[in-house]
C-alpha positions in Angstrom: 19.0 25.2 -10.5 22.9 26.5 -10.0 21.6 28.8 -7.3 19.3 26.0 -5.7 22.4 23.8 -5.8 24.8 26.2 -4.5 22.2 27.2 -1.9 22.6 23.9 -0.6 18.5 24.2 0.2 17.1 20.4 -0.3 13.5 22.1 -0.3 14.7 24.5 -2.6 16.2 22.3 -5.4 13.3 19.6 -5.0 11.3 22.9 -6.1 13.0 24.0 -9.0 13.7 19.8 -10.4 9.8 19.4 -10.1 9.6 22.7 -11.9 11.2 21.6 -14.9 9.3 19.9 -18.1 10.0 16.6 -18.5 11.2 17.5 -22.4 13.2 20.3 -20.6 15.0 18.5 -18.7 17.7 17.5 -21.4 18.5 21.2 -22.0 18.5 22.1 -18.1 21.3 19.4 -17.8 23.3 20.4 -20.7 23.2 24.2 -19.6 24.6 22.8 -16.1 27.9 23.2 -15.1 29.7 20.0 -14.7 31.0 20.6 -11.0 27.0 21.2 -9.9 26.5 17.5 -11.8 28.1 15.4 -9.0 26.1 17.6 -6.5 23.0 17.3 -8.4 23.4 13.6 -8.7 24.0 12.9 -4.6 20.7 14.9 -4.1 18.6 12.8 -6.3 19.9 9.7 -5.4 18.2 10.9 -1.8 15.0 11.4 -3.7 15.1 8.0 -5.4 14.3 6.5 -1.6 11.8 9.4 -0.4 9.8 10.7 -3.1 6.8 9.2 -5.0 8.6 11.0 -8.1 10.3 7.8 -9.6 9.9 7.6 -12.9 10.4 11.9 -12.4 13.6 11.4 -11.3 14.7 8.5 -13.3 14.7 11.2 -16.1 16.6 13.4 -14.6 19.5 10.3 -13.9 19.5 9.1 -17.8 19.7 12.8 -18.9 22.8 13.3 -17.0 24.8 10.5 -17.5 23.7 10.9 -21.1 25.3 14.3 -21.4 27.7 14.7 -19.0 28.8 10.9 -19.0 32.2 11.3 -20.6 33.1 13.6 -18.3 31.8 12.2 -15.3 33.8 9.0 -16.7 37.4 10.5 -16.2 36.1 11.3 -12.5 34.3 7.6 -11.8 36.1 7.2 -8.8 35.0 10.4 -7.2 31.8 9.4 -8.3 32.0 5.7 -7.2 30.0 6.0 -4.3 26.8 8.2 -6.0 26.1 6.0 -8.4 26.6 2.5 -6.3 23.8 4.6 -4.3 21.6 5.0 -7.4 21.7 1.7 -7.7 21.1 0.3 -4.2 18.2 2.6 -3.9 17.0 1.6 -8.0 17.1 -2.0 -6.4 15.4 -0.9 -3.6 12.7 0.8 -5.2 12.4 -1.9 -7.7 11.6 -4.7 -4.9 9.4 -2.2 -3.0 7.8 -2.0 -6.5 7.5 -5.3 -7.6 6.4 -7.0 -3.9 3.5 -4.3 -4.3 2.3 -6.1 -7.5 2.8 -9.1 -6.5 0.2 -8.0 -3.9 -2.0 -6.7 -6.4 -2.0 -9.5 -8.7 -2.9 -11.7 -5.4 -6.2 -9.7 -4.6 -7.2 -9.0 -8.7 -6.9 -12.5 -8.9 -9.0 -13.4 -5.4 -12.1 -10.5 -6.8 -12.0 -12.3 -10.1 -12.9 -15.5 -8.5 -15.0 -14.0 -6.0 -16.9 -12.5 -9.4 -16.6 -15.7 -10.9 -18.2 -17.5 -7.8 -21.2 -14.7 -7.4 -22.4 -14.9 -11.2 -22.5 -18.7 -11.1 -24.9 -18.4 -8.0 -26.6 -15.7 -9.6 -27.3 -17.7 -13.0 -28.1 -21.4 -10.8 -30.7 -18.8 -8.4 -32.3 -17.5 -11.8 -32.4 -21.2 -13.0 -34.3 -22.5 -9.6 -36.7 -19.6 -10.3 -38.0 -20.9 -13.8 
């Protein structure tokens, strides 16, 4: 991860995060040098609005303010800006999130009626039969 980081290679360090164990990932972050933190933490907040890999990431946010929180505490207002973007894109995702099951709710609750509708017209056909 150090070499990924210093490499600068965004392909390369989405490799080598997604590589990781999610029970790793606490000792990945506590083996990292706090000067590759900051770095680290501007790169995943760009993955918070691009990948698919959340919850993934999320992790990998917790773990390292968890650890390395005192420490990035003295330096907040080097940091200000990283973690104002976690949480514009943590409120973007959460809206892009919760509009989708909104939508879902909508059309489970449209099928259930439609389901509703078909086995009352089943059960009144069978009844005309007899």
């Amino acid at each position: 991860l150090v070499i990924a980081l210093r490499l600068n290679t965004g392909e390369l360090v989405v490799e080598v995060l997604e590589q990781v164990p999610q029970d790793q990932i606490h000792y990945v972050i506590s083996a990292l040098p706090l000067h590759h933190v900051t770095s680290l933490l501007k790169f995943i907040v760009d993955q918070l609005t691009t990948s698919r890999h959340l919850h993934f990431y999320i992790l990998w946010i917790s773990s390292i303010l968890t650890t390395h929180g005192p420490a990035l505490k003295k330096s907040s207002s080097q940091i200000m800006s990283t973690l104002n973007g976690i949480i514009s894109a943590l409120t973007a995702q959460t809206r892009s999130l919760s509009s989708l099951c909104d939508s879902n709710q909508y059309f489970l609750d449209v099928i259930l009626t439609l389901g509703k509708v078909q086995k009352s017209q089943n059960l009144s056909a069978e009844m005309d039969v007899f």
